[in-house]
C-alpha positions as CSV (number, residue, x, y, z in Angstrom):
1,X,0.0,0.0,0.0
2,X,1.4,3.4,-1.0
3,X,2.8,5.8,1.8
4,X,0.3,8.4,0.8
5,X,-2.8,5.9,1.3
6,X,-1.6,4.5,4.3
7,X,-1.3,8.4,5.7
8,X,-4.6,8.9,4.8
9,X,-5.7,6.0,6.7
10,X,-4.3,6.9,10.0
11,X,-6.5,10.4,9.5
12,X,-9.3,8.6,8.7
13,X,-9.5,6.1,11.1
14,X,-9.1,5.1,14.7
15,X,-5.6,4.1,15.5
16,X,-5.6,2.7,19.1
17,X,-7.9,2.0,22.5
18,X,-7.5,5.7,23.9
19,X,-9.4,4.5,27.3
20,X,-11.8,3.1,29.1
21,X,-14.0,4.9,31.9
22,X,-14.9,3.0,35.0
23,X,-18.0,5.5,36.6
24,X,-19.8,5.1,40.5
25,X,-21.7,7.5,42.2
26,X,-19.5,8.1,45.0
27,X,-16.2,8.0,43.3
28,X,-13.9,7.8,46.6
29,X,-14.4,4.2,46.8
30,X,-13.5,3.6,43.5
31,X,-10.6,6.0,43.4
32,X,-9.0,4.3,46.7
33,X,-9.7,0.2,45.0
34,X,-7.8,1.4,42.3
35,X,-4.7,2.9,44.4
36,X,-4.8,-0.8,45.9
37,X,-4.4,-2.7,43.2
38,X,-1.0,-0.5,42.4
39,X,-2.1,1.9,39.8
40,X,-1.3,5.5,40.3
41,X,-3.7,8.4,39.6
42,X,-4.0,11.5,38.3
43,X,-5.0,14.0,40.9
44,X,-8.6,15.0,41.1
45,X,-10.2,16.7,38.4
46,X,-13.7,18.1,37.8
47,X,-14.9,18.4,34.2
48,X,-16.8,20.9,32.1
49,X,-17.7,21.1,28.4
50,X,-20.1,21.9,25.8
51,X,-23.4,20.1,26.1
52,X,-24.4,20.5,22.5
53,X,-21.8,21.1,20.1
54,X,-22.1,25.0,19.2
55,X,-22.9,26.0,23.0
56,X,-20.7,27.4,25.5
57,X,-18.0,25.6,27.9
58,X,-20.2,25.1,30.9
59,X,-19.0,23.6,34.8
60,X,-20.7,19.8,34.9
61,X,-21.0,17.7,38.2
62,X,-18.8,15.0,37.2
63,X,-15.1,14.7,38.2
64,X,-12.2,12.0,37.6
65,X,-9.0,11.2,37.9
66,X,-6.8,8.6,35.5
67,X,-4.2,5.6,35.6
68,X,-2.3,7.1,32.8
69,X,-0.4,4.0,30.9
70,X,2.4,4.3,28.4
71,X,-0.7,3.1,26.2
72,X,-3.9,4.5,26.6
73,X,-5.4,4.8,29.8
74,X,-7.8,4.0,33.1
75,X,-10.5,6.9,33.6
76,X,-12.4,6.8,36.7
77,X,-15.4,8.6,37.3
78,X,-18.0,10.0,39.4
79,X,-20.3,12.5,40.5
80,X,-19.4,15.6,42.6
81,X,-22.1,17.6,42.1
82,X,-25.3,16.3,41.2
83,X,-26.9,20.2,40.7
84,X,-24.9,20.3,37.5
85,X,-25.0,18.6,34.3
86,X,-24.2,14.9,35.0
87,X,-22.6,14.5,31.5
88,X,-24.9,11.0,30.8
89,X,-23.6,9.5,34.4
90,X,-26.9,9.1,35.6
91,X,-28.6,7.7,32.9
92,X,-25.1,4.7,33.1
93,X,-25.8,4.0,36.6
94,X,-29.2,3.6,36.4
95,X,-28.1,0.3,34.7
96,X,-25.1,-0.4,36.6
97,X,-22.0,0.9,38.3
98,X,-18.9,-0.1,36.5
99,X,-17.2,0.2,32.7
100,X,-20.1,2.6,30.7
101,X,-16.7,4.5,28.3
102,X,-15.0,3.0,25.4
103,X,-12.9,5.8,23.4
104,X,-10.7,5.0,20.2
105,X,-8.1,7.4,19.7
106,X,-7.6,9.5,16.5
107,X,-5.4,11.8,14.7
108,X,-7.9,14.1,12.8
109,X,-11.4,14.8,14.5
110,X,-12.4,16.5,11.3
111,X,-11.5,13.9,8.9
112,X,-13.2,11.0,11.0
113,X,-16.4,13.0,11.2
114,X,-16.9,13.1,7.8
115,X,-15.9,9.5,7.1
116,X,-19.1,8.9,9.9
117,X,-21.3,11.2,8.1
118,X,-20.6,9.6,4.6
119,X,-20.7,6.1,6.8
120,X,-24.8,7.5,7.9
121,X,-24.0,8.6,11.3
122,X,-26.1,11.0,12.4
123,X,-23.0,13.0,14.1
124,X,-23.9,16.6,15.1
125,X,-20.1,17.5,15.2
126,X,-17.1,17.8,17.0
127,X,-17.9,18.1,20.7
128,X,-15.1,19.2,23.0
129,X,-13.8,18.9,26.6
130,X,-12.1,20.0,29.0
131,X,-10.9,20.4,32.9
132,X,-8.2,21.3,35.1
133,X,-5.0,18.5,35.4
134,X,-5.5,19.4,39.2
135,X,-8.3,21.0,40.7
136,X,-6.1,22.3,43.3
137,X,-4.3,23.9,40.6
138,X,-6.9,26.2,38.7
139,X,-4.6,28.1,36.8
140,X,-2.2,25.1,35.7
141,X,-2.3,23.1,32.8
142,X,-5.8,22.3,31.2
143,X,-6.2,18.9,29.8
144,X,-8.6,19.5,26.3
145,X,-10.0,16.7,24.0
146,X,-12.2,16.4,20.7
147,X,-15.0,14.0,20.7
148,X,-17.2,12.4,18.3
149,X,-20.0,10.3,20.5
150,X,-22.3,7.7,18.9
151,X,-25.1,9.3,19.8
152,X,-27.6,7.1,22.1
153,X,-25.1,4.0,21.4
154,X,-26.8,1.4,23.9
155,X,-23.5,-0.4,24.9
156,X,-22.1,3.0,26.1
157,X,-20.8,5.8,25.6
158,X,-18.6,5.0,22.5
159,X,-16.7,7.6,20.8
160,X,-13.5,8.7,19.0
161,X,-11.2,11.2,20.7
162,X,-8.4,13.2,19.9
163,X,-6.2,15.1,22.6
164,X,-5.4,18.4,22.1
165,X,-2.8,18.8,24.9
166,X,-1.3,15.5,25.6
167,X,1.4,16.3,27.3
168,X,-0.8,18.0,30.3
169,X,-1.9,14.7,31.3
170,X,0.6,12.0,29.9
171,X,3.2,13.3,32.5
172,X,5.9,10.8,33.8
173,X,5.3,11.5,37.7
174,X,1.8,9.7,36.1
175,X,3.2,6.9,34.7
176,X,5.1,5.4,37.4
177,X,2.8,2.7,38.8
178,X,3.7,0.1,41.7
179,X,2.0,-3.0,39.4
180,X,4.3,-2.0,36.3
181,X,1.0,-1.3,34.2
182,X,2.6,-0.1,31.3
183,X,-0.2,-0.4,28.0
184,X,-4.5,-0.4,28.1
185,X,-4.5,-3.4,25.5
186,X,-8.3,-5.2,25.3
187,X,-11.3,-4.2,26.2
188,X,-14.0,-6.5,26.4
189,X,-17.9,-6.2,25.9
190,X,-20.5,-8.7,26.2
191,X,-23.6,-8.0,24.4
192,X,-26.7,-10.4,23.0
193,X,-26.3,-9.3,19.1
194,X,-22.4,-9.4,18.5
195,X,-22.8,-9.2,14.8
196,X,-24.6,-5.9,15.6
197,X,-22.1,-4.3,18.0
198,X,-19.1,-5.1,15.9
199,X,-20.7,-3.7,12.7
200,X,-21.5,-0.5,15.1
201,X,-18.0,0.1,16.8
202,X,-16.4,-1.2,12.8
203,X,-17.9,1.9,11.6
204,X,-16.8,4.1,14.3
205,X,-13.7,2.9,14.0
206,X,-13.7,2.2,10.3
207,X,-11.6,-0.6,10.7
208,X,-12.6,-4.6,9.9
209,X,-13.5,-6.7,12.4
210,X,-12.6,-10.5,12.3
211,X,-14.1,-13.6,14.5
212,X,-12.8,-14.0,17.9
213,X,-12.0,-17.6,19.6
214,X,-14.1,-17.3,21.9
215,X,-17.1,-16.4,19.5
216,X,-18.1,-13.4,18.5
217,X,-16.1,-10.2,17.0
218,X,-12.3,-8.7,17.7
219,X,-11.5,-5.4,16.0
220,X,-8.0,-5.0,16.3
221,X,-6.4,-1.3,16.5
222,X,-2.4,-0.5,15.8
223,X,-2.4,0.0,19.3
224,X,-4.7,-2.3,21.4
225,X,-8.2,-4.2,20.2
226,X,-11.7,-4.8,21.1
227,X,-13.5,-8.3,22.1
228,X,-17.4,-8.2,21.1
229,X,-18.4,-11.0,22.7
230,X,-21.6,-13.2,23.5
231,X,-22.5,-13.0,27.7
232,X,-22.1,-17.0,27.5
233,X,-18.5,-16.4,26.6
234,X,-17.5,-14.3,29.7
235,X,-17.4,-17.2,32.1
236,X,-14.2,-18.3,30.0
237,X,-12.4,-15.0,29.6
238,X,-13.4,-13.6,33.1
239,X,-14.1,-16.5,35.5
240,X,-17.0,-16.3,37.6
241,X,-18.0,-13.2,35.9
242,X,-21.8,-12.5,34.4
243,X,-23.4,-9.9,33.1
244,X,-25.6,-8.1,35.0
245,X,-27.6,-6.4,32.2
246,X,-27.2,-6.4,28.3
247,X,-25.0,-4.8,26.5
248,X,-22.2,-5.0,29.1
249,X,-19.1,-3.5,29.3
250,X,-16.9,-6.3,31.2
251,X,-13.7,-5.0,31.4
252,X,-10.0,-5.0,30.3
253,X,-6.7,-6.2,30.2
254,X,-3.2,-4.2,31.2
255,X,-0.3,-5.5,29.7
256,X,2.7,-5.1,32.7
257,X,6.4,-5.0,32.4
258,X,6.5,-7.7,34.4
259,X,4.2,-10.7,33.1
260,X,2.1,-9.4,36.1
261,X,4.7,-10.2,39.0
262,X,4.0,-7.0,40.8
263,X,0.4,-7.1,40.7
264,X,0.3,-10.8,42.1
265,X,2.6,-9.2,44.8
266,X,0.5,-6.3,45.7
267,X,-2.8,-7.6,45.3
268,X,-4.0,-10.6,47.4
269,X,-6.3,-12.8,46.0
270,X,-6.3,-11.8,42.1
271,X,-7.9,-15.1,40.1
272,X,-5.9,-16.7,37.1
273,X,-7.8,-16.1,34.2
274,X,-6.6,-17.2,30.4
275,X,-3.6,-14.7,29.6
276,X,-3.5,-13.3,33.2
277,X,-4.6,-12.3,36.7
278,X,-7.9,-10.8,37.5
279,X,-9.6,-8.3,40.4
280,X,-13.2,-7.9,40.2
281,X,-13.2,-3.8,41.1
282,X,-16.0,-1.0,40.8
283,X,-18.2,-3.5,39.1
284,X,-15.2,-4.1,36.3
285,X,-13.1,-6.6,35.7
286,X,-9.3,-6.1,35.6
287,X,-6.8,-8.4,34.1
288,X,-3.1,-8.0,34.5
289,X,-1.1,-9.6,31.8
């Protein structure tokens, strides 16, 4: 394939698993099992945005913070003030607390959204965000993305994402984390109509997806993949595990430095699971491998 093409692939198309978001109402909890199972995180940071995608930047009542990975990342999220714009969090845990976020990374936010428009996605435009690194830092840096949401996708909140000022949050002080989680590399879903969810997230991605071993779909990225899988499948990839509701976002895998030595030391009680160690956390599963 020519250089040219293959250039114009890379804008036109998703080119790795950005991150996954991990939501609960209270997010302390969730923030501290995290920290325990070595990961660590981004100070505190409450969000704000545009709720329609020619209105203004506007405070919302959500807040995270992040297990920034060499690869991708761990967002973790929760409500801080439920007088303000919950930003979709209520209508997630209304079905359950735990992975609701699945966003592809691109290069070009205005190239992708016309490849969705020509694809028939009803895509109102670019919608941006953006909040504070630290909230006890107001006037440092200022973390700023580009989205394009699937609008009313009912696995999630699905999207494409560019960042507009990596560098604010992939900082090495962020990076350093006691289970040697160095890459986000699979994430999982279980859903009861594979063949439509991987023809869904193919197009937002606009990538091919092939079968997966364990039935259903894989879409594989240049950096990281998807599993779209059947909810009978789960027991085999995430032992004990079931769905709660359909679709289900069931979780993910971190690829260590260490084939997972440090997260078998730090965490007692992690299950072995095909290609690595499990924790069941924030109603998410977690797989060191």
């Amino acid at each position: 394939m020519a250089p040219a093409v293959l250039r114009d692939l890379a804008l036109n198309t998703a080119t790795s698993l950005d991150h996954v978001g991990v939501v609960a109402r209270e997010p302390g909890p969730l923030f501290a099992a995290f920290q325990r199972l070595g990961f660590t995180l981004t100070p505190v940071s409450r969000q704000s945005g545009r709720l329609r995608a020619d209105g203004p930047i506007e405070p919302w009542g959500t807040g995270n913070r992040c297990a920034m990975l060499r690869e991708g990342y761990i967002e973790l999220l929760g409500m801080f003030d439920p007088a303000l714009p919950a930003n979709g969090l209520d209508r997630f845990l209304a079905r359950y607390a735990g992975m609701h976020i699945l966003a592809l990374g691109i290069d070009d936010e205005e190239a992708n959204l016309e490849r969705l428009r020509r694809a028939g996605l009803d895509i109102p435009g670019v919608l941006h965000l953006e909040r504070a690194v630290d909230d006890a830092d107001p006037s440092g840096p200022r973390a700023r993305f580009a989205r394009l949401p699937i609008p009313d996708a009912p696995e999630g909140r699905l999207q494409l994402v560019r960042h507009l000022t990596p560098e604010a949050i992939w900082q090495e002080r962020f990076m350093q984390h006691a289970n040697q989680a160095v890459a986000l590399e699979t994430a999982i879903l279980a859903v009861a109509d594979p063949a439509d969810t991987a023809a869904r997230l193919s197009r937002l991605a606009g990538r091919p997806v092939t079968p997966d071993p364990a039935g259903g779909f894989g879409l594989e990225l240049p950096r990281g993949r998807l599993r779209i899988l059947p909810p009978n499948a789960l027991d085999a990839i995430f032992a004990g595990v079931a769905a709660p509701t359909l679709p289900f976002m069931a979780g993910f895998v971190v690829r260590t430095a260490d084939a997972a030595r440090s997260a078998r030391a730090l965490v007692p009680g992690l299950r072995e699971v095909p290609g690595g160690w499990m924790a069941w956390v924030g109603g998410a599963a977690v797989v060191f491998a």
